[in-house]
DSSP file (Angstrom, degrees, kcal/mol; ACC not computed):
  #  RESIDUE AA STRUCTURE BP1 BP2  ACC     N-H-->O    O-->H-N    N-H-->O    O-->H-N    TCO  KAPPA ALPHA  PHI   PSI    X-CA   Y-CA   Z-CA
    1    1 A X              0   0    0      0, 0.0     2,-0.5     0, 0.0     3,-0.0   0.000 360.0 360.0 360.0 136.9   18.5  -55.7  -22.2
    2    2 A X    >>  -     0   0    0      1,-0.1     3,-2.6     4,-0.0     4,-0.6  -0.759 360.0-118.3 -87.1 119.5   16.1  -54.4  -20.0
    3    3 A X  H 3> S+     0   0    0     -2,-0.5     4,-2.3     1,-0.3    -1,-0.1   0.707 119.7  53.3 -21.0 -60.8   13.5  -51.4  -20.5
    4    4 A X  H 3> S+     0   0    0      2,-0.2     4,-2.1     1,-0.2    -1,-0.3   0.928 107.6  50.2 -46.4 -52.2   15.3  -49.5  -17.6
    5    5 A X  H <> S+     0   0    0     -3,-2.6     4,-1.2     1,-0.2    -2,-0.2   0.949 113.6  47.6 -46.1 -59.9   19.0  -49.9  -19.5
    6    6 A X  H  X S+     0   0    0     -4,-0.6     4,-2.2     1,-0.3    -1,-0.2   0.760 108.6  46.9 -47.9 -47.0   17.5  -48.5  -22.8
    7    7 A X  H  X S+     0   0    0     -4,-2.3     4,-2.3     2,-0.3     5,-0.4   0.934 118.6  46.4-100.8 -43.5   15.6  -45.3  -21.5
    8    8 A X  H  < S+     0   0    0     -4,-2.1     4,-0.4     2,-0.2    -1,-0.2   0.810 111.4  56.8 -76.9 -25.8   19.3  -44.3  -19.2
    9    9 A X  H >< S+     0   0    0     -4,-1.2     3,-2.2    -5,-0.2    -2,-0.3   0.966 118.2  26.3 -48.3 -92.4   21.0  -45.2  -22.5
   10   10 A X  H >< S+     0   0    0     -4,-2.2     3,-1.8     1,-0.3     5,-0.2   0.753 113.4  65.6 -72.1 -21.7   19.0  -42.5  -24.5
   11   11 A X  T 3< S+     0   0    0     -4,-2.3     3,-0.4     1,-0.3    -1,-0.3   0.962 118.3  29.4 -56.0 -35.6   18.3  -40.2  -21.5
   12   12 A X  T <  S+     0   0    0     -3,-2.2    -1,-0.3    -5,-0.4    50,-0.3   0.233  86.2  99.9-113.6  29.3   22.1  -39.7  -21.6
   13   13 A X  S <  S-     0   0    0     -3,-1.8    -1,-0.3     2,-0.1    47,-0.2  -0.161  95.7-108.0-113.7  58.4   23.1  -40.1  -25.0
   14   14 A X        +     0   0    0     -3,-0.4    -2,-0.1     1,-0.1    -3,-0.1   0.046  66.7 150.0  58.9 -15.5   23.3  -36.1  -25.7
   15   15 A X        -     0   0    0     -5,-0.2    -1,-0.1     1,-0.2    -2,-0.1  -0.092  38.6-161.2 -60.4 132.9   20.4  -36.2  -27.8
   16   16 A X  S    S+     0   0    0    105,-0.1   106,-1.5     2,-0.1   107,-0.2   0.596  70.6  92.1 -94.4  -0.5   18.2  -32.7  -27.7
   17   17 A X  B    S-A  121   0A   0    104,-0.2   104,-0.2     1,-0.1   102,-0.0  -0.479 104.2 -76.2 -71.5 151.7   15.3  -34.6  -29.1
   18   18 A X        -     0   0    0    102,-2.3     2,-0.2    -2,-0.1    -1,-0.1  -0.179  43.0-142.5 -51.1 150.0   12.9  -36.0  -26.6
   19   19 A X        -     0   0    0     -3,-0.1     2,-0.2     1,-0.1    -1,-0.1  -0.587  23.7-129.5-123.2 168.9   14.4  -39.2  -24.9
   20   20 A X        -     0   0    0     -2,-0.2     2,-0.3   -13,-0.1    -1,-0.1  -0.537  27.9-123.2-111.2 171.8   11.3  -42.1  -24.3
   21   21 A X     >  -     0   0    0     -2,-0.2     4,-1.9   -11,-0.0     5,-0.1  -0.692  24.1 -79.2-127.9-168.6   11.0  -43.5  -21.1
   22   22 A X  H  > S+     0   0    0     -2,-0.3     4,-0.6     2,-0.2   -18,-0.1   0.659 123.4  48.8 -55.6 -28.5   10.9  -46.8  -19.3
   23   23 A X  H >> S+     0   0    0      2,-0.2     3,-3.6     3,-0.1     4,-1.1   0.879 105.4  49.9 -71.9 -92.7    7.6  -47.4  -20.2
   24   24 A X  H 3> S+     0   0    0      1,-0.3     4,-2.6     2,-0.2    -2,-0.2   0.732 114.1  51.2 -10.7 -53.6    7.6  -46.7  -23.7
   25   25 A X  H 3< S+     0   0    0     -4,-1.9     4,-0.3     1,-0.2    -1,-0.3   0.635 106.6  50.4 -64.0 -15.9   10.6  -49.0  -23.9
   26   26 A X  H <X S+     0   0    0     -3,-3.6     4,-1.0    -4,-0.6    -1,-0.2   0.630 102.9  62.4 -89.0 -24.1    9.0  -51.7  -22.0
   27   27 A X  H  X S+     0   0    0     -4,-1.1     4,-1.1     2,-0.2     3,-0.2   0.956 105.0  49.2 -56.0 -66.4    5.9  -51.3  -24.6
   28   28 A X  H  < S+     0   0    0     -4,-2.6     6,-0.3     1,-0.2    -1,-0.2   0.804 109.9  52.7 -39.2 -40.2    8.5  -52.4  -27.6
   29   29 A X  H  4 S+     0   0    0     -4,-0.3    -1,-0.2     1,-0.2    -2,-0.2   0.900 103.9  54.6 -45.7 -47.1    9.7  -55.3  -25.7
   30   30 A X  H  < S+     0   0    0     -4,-1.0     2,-0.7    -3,-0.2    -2,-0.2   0.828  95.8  80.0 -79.5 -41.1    6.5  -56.5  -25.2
   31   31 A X    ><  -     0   0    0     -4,-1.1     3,-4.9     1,-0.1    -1,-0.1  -0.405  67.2-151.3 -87.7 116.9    5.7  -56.5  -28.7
   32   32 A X  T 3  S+     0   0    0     -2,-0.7    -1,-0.1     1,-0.2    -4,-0.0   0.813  91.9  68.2 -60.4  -7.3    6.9  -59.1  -30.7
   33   33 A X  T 3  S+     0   0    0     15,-0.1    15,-0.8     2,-0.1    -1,-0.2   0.379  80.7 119.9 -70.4  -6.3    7.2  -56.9  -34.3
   34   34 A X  E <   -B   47   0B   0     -3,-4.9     2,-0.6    -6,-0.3    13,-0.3  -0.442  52.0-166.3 -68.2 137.5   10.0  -55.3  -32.1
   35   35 A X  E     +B   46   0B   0     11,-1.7    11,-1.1    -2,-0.2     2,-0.4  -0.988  16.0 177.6-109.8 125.6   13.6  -55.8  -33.8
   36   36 A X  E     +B   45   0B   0     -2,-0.6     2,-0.3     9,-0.2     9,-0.3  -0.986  11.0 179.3-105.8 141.9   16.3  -55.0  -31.4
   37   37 A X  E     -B   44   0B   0      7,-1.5     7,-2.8    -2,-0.4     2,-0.3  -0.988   4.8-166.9-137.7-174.8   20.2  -55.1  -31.4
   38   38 A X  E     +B   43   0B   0     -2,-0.3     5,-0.2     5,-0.2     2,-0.2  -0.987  15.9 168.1-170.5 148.1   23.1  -54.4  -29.2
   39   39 A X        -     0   0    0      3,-1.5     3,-0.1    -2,-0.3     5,-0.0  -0.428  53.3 -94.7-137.1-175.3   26.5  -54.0  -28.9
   40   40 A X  S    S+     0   0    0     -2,-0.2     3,-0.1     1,-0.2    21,-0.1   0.327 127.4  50.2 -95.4 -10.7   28.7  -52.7  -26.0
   41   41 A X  S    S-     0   0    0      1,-0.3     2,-0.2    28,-0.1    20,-0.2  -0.015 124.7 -77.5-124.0  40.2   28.4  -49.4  -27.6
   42   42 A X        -     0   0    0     18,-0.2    -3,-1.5    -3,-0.1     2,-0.3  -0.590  45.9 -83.0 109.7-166.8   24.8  -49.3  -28.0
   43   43 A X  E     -BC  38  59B   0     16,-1.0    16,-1.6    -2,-0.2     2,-0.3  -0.859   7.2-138.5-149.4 158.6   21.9  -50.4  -29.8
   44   44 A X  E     -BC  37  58B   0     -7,-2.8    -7,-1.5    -2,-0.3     2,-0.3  -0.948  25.8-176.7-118.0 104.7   19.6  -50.1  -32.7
   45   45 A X  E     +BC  36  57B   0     12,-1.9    11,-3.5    -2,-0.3    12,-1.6  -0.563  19.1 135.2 -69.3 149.2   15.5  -50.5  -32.0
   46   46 A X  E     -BC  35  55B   0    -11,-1.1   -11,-1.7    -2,-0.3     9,-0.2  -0.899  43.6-108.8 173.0-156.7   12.6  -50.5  -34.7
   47   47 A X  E     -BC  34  54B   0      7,-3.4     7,-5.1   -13,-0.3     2,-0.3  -0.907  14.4-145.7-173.2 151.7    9.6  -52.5  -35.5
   48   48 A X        +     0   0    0    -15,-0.8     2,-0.3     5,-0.2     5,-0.1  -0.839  20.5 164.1-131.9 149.2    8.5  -55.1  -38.3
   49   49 A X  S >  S-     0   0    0     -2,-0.3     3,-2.3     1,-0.2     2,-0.1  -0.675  74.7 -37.3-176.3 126.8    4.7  -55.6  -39.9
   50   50 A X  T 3  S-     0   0    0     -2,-0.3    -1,-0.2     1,-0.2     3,-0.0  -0.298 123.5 -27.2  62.0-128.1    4.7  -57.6  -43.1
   51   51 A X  T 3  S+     0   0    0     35,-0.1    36,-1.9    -2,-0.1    37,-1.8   0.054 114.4 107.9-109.4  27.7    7.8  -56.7  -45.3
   52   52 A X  E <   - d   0  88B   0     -3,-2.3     2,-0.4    34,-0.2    37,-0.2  -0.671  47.1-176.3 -85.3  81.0    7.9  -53.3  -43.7
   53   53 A X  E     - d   0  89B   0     35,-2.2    37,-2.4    -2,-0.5     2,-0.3  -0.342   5.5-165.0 -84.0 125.6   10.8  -52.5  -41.2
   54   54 A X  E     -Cd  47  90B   0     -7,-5.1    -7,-3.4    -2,-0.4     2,-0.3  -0.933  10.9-147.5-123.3 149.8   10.9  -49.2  -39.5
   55   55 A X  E     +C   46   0B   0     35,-0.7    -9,-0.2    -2,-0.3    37,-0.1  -0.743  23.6 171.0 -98.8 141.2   14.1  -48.0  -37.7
   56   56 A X  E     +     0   0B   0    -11,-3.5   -10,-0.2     1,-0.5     2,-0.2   0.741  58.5   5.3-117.7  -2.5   13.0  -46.0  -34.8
   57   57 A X  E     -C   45   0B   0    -12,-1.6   -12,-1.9     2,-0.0    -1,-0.5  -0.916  45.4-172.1 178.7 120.5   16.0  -45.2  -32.7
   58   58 A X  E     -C   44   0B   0     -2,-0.2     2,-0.5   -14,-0.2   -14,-0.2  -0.948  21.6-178.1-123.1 112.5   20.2  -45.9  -33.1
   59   59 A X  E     -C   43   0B   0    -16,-1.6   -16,-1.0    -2,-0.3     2,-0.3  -0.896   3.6-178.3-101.3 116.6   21.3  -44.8  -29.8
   60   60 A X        -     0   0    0     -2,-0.5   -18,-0.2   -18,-0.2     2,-0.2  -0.976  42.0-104.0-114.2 132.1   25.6  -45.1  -29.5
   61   61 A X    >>  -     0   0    0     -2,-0.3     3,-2.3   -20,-0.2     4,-0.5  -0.396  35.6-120.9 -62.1 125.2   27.2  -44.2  -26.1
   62   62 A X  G >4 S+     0   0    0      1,-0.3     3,-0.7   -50,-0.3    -1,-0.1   0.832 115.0  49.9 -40.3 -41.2   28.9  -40.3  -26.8
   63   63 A X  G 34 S+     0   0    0      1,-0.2    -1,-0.3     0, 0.0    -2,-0.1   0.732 111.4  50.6 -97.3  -7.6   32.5  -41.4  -25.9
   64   64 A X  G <4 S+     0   0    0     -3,-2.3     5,-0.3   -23,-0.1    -1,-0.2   0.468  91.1 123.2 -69.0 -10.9   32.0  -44.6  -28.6
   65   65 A X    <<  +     0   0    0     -3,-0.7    -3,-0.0    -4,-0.5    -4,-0.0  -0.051  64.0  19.0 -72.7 153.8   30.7  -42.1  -31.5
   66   66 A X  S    S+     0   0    0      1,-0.1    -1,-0.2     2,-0.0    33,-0.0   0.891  95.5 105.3  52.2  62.7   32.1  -41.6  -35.2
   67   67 A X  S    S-     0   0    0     -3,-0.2     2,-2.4     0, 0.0    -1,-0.1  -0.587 105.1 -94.2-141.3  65.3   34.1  -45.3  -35.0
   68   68 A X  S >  S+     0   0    0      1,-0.2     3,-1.5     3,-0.1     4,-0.5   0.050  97.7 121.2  55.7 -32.7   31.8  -47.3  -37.2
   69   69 A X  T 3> S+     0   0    0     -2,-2.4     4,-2.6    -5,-0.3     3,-0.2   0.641  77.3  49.5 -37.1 -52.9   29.7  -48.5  -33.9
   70   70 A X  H 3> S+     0   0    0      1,-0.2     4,-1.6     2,-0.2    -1,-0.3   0.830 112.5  46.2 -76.3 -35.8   26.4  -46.7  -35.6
   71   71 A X  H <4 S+     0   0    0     -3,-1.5    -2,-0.2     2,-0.2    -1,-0.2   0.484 106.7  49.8 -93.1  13.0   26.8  -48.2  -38.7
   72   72 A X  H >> S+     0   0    0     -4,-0.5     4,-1.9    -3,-0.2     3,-0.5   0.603 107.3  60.7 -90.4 -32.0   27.4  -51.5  -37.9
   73   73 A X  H >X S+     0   0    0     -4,-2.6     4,-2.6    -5,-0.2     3,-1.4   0.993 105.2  51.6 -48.0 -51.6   24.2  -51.3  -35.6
   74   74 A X  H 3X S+     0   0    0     -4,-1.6     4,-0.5     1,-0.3    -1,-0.2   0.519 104.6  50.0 -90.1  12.6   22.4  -50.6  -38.5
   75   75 A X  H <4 S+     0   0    0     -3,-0.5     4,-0.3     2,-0.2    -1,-0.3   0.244 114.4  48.6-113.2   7.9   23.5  -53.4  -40.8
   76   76 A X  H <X S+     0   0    0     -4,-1.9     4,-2.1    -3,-1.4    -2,-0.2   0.764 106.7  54.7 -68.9 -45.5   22.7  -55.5  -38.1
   77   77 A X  H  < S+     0   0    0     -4,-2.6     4,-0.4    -5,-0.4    -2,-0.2   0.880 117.5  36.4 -45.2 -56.8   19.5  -53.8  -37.8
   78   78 A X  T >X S+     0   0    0     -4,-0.5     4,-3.5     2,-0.3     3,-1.3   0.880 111.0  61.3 -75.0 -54.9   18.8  -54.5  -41.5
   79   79 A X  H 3> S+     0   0    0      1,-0.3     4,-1.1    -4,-0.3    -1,-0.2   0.941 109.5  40.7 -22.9 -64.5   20.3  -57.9  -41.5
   80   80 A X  H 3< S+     0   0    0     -4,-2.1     4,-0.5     2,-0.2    -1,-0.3   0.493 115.8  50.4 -91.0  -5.0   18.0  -59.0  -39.0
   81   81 A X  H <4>S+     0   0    0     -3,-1.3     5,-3.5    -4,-0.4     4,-0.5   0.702 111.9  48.1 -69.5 -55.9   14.8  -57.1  -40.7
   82   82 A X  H  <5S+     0   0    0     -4,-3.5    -2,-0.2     1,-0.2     3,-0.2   0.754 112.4  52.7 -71.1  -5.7   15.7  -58.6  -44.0
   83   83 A X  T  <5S+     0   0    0     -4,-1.1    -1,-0.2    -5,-0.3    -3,-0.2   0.937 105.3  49.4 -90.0 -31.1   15.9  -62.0  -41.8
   84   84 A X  T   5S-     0   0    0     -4,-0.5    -2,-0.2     1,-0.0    -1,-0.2   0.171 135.3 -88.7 -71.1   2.9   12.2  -61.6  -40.1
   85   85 A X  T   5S+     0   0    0     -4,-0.5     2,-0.3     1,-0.3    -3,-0.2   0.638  77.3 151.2  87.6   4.9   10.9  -61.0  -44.1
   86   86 A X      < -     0   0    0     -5,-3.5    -1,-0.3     1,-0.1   -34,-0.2  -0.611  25.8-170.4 -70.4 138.7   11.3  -57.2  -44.3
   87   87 A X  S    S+     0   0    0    -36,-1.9    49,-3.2    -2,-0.3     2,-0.3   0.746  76.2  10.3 -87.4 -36.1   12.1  -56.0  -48.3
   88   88 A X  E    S-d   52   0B   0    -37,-1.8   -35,-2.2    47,-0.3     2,-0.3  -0.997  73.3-129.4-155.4 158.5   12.8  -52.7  -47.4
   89   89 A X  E     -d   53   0B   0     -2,-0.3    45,-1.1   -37,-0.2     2,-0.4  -0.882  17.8-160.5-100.7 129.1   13.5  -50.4  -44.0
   90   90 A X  E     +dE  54 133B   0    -37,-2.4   -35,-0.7    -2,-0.3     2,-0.2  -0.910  21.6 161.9 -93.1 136.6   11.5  -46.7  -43.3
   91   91 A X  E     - E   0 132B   0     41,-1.0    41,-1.0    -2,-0.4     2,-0.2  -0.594  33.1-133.1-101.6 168.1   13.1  -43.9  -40.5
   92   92 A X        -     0   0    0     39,-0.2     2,-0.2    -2,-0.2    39,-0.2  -0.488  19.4-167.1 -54.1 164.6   12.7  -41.0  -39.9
   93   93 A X        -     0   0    0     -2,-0.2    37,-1.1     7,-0.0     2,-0.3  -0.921  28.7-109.8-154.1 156.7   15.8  -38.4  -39.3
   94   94 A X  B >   -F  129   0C   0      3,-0.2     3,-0.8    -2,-0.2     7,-0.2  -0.812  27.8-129.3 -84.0 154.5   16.0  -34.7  -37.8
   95   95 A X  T 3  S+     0   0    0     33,-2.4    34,-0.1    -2,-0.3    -1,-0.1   0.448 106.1  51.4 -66.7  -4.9   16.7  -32.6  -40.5
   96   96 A X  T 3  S+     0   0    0     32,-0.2     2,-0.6     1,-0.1    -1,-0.3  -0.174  78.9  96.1-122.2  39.1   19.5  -31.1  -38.4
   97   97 A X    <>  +     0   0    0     -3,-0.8     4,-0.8     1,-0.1    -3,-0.2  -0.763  43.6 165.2-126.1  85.5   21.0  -34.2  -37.5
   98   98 A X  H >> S+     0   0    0     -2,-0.6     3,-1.4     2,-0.2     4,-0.9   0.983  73.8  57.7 -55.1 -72.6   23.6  -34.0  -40.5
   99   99 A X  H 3> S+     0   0    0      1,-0.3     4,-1.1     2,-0.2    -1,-0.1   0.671 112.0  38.3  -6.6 -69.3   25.7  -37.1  -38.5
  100  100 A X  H >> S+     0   0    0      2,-0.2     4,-2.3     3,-0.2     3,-0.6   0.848 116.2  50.9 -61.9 -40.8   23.0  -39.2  -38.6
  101  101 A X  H <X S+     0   0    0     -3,-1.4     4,-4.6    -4,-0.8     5,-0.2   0.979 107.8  59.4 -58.3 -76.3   21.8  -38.0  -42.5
  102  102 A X  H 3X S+     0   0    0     -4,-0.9     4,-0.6     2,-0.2    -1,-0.2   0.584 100.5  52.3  16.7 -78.9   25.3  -38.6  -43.4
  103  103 A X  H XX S+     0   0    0     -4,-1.1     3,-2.3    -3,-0.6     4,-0.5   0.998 116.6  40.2 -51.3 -80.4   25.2  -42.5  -42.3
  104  104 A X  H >X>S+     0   0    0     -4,-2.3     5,-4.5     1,-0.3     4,-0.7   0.779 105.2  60.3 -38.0 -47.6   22.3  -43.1  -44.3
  105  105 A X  H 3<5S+     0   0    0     -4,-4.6    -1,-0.3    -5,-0.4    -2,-0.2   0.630 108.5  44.7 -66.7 -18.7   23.1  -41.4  -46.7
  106  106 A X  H <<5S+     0   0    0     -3,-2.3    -1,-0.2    -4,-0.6    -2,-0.2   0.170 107.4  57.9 -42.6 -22.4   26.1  -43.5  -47.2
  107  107 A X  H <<5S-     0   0    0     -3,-0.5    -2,-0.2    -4,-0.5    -3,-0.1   0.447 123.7 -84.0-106.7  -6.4   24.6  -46.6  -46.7
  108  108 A X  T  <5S+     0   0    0     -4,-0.7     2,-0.2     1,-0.3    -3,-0.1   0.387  76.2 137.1 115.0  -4.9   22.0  -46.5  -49.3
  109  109 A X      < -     0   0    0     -5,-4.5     2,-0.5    -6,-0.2    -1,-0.3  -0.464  33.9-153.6 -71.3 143.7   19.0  -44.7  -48.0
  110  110 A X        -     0   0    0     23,-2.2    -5,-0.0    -2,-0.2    -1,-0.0  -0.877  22.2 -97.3-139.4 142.8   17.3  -42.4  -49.8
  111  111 A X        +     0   0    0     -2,-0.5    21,-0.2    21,-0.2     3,-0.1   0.174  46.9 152.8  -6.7 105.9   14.8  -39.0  -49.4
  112  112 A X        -     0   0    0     19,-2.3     2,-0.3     1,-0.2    20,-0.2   0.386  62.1 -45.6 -99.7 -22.1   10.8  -40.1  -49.6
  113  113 A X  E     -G  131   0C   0     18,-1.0    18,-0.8     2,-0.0     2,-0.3  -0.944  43.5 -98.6-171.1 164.9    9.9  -37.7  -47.9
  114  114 A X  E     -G  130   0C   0     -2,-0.3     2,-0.4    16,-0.2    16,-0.2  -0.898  15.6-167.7-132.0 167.4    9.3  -34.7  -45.1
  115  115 A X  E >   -G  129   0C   0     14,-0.8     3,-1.2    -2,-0.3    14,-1.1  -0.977  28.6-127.7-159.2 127.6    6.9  -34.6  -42.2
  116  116 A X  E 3  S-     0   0C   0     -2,-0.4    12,-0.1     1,-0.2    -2,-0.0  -0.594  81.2  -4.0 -74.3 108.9    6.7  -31.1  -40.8
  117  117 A X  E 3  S+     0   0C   0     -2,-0.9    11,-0.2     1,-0.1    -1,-0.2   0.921  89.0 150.7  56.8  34.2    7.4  -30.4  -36.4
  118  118 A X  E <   +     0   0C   0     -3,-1.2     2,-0.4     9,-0.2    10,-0.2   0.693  52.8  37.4 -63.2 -17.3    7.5  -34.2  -36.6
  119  119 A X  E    S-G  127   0C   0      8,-2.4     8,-0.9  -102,-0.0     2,-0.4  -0.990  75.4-148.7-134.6 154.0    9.9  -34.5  -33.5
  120  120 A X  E     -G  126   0C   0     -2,-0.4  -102,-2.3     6,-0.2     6,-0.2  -0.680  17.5-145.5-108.8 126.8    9.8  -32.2  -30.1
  121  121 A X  B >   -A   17   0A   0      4,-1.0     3,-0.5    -2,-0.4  -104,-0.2  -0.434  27.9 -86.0 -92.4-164.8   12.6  -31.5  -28.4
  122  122 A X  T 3  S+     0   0    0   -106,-1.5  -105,-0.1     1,-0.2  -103,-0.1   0.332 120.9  41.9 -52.7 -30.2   13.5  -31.0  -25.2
  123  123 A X  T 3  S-     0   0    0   -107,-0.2    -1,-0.2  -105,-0.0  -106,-0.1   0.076 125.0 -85.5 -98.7   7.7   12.8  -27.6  -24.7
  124  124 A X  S <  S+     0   0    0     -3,-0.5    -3,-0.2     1,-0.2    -2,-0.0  -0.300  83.0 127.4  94.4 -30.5    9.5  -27.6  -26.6
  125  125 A X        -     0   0    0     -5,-0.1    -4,-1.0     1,-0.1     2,-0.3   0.438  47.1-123.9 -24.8-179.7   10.4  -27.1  -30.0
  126  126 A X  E     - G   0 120C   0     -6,-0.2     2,-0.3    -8,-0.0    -6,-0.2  -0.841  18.4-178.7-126.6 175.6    9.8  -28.7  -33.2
  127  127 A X  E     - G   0 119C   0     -8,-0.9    -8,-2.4    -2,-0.3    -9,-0.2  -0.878  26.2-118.1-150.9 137.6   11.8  -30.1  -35.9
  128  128 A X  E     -     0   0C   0     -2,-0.3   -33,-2.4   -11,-0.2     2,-0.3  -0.516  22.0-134.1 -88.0 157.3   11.0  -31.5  -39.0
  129  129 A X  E     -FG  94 115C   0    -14,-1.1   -14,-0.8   -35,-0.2     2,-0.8  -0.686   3.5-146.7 -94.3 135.8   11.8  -35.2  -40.1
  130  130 A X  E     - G   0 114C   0    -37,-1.1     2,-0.7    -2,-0.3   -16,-0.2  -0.907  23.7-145.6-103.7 133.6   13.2  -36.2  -43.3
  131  131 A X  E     - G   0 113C   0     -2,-0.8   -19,-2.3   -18,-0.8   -18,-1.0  -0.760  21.2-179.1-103.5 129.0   11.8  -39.6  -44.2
  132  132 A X  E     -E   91   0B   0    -41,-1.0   -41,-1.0    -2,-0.7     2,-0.4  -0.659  15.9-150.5-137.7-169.4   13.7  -42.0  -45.9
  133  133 A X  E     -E   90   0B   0    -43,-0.2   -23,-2.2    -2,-0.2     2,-0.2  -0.963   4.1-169.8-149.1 148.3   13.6  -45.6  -47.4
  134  134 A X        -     0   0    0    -45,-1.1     2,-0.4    -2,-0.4   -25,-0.1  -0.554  17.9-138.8-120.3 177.1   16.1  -48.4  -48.0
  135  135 A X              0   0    0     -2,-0.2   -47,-0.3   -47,-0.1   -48,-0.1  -0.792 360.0 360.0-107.3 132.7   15.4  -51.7  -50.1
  136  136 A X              0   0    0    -49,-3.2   -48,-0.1    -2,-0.4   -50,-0.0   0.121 360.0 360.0 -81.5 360.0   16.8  -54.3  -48.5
């Protein structure tokens, strides 16, 4: 997938958090500590260093959502961390993105953490992040 696909994927996948752009996404590419995967109904992105995996972004096309699509991206995601030598996965979450908390929360993640007006929206706000922590 190409930097351009990615950033028109998240531009338009409802999100009211700030969406990255073409650049940024070509900056993860570039780097080989990038994990990517992909589906037809979207992708998962994050980053690897040592046995540390961080998820940074599970992007699902809106008319694919809440049909499994996000959490099998992210046991691919994990799959393929724990295959590159990660022990355990870090994210971030907004704290009003129940949806997402939900998944995780379901899958095995748990609370480490808060980080205060860690993500901007779209309209200049803040929101804080709950940071959470898997063992793989």
């Amino acid at each position: 997938m190409i930097a351009a696909d990615l950033a028109y994927q998240h531009a338009n996948s409802g999100m009211t958090l700030r969406t990255w752009s073409e650049q940024e996404y070509q900056d993860l590419l570039d780097d080989p500590k990038t994990i990517i995967v992909q589906t037809n109904a979207g992708y998962a992105i994050g980053t690897i260093v040592c046995d540390v995996a961080e998820l940074l972004l599970i992007i699902t096309r809106p008319a694919l959502r809440r049909n499994g699509h996000g959490k099998n991206l992210l046991s691919q995601f994990e799959n393929t961390a724990k295959a590159r030598g990660g022990d355990f996965v870090i994210l971030e979450v907004s704290e009003k993105n129940l949806a997402a908390q939900a998944l995780y929360l379901s899958t095995g993640y748990t609370e480490i953490g808060r980080r205060s007006g860690y993500y901007k929206t779209q309209n200049g706000d803040s929101e804080d992040a709950l940071v959470l922590r898997k063992a793989l």
